[in-house]
C-alpha positions in Angstrom: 225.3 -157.7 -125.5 227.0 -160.3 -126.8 230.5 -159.5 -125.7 229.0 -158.6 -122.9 227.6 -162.6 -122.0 230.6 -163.8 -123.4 232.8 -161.8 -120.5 230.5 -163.0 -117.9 229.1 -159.1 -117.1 225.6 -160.2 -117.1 223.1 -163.0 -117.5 220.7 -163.9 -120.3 217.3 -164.6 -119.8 216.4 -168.0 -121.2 214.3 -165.6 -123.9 217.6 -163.8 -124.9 219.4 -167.5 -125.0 216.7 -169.0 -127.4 216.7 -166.0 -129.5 220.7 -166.5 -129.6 220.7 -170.1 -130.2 218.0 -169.9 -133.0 220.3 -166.9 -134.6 223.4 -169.2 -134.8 220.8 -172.9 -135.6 222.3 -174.7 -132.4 220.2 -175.7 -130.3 219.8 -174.3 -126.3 221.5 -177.0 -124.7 224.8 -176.6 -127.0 224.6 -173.3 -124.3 225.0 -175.5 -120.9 227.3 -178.6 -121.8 230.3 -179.1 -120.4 232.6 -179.6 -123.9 236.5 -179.0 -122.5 235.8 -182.2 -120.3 234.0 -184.5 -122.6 235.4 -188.2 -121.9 233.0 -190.3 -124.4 235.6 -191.1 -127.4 236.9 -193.7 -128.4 239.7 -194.3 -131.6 240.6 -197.8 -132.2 243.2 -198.0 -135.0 242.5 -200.5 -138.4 242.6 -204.1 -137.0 243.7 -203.2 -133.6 240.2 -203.5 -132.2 240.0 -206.0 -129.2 239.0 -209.4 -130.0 236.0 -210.8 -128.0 233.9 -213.8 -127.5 230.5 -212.9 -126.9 228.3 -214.7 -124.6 225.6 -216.4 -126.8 227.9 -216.2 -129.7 228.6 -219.6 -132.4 231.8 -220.8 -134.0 232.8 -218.9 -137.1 231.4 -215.3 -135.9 234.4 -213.3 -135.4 233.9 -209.9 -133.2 235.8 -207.2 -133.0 235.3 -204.8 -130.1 235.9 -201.1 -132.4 235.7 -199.2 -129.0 232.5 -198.1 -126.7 231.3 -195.0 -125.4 228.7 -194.2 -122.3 227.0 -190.7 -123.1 224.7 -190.2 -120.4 222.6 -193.5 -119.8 223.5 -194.2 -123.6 226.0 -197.2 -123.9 227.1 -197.9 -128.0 229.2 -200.9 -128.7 230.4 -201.1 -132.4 231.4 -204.3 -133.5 233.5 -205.3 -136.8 231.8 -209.2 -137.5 233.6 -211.1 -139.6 232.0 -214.7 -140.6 234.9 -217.6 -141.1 234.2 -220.0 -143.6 232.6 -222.5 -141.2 229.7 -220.3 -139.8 226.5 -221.2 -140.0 223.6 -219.9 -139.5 222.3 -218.2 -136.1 219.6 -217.2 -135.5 218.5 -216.7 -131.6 220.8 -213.7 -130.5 218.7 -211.7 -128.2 219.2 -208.9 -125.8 218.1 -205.0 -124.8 218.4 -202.4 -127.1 218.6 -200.9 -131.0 220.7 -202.9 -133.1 222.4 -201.6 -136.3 223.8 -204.0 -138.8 225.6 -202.4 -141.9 227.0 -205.1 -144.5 230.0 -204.6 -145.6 231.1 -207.4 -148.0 229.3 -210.7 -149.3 225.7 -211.3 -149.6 223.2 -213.1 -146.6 220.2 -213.4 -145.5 219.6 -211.9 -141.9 216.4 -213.0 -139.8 214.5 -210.6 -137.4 211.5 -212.6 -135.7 209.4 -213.9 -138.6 210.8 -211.5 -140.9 213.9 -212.7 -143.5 215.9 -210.0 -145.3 218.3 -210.6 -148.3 221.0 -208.0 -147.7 224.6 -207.6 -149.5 227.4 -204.8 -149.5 226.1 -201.8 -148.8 222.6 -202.6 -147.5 221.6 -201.4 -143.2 218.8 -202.7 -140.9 218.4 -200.9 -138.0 215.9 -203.2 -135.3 214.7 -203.6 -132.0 217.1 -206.4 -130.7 214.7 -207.9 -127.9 213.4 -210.1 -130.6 215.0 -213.2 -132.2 217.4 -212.3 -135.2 220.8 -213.0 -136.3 222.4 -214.6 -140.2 220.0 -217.0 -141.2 222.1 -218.1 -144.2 225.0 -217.0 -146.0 224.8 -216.6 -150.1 228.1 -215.4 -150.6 231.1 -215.1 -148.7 233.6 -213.5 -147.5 230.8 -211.8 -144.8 231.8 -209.3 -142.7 229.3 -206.5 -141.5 229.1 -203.5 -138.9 227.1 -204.6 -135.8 226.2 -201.2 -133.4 224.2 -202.2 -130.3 222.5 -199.3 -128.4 221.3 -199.8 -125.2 220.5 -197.8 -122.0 222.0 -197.7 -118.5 220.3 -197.1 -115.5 
């Protein structure tokens, strides 16, 4: 039956389909999408990612665009931060979406509304980013950290 589907000889029922995708733990959907043309990667090369200035952002926050990618009505925008020796703190960035902040080096402490978290090397928040947040202090430098917004398209 199998060989069958596979040579376009005859059409599953959505039963048969399930019962197939359960045998091989994908689920349904893997069935219907469209993976030849898939257009949502992106590859950006050790310190070759593009160099922004983003609106709202202070003095001393480096970005560094890693790529982007729209799946659907999903937009992801990974950013390398990198804080130069004169940054201070900042603590009003606000704007749609999840935010994902993953410390790489240094220690700080990052503010999310009333909330204050001491993170270092290592440490992740993941957060609503409608609310006020952003490096409320830096305890030791160098600071750089992943920042991954997610936010959805209409």
């Amino acid at each position: 039956m199998l060989s069958r589907i596979e040579r376009g000889l005859v059409s599953p029922s959505v039963q048969t389909l399930e019962r197939i995708s359960n045998a091989l733990d994908v689920p349904i959907s893997r069935f219907f999408a469209d993976q030849v043309d898939r257009k949502d990667f992106s590859h950006v090369r050790a310190g070759k990612g593009l160099k922004v200035h983003r609106q709202g952002a202070v003095d001393g926050y480096e970005y560094e665009l890693l790529g982007h990618v729209l799946s659907g009505n999903l937009f992801v925008e990974p950013y390398l931060v990198t804080l130069l020796p004169d940054a201070g703190p900042y603590v009003t960035f606000q704007h749609p979406g999840l935010k994902f902040v993953h410390v790489l080096s240094g220690r700080l402490r990052y503010q999310y509304g009333k909330t204050t978290a001491e993170v270092g090397a290592g440490d992740s928040l993941l957060f609503e980013a409608s609310a006020l947040h952003g490096v409320a202090a830096v305890e030791e430098g160098p600071v750089s950290y992943l920042s991954v917004v997610f936010t959805l398209r209409r």
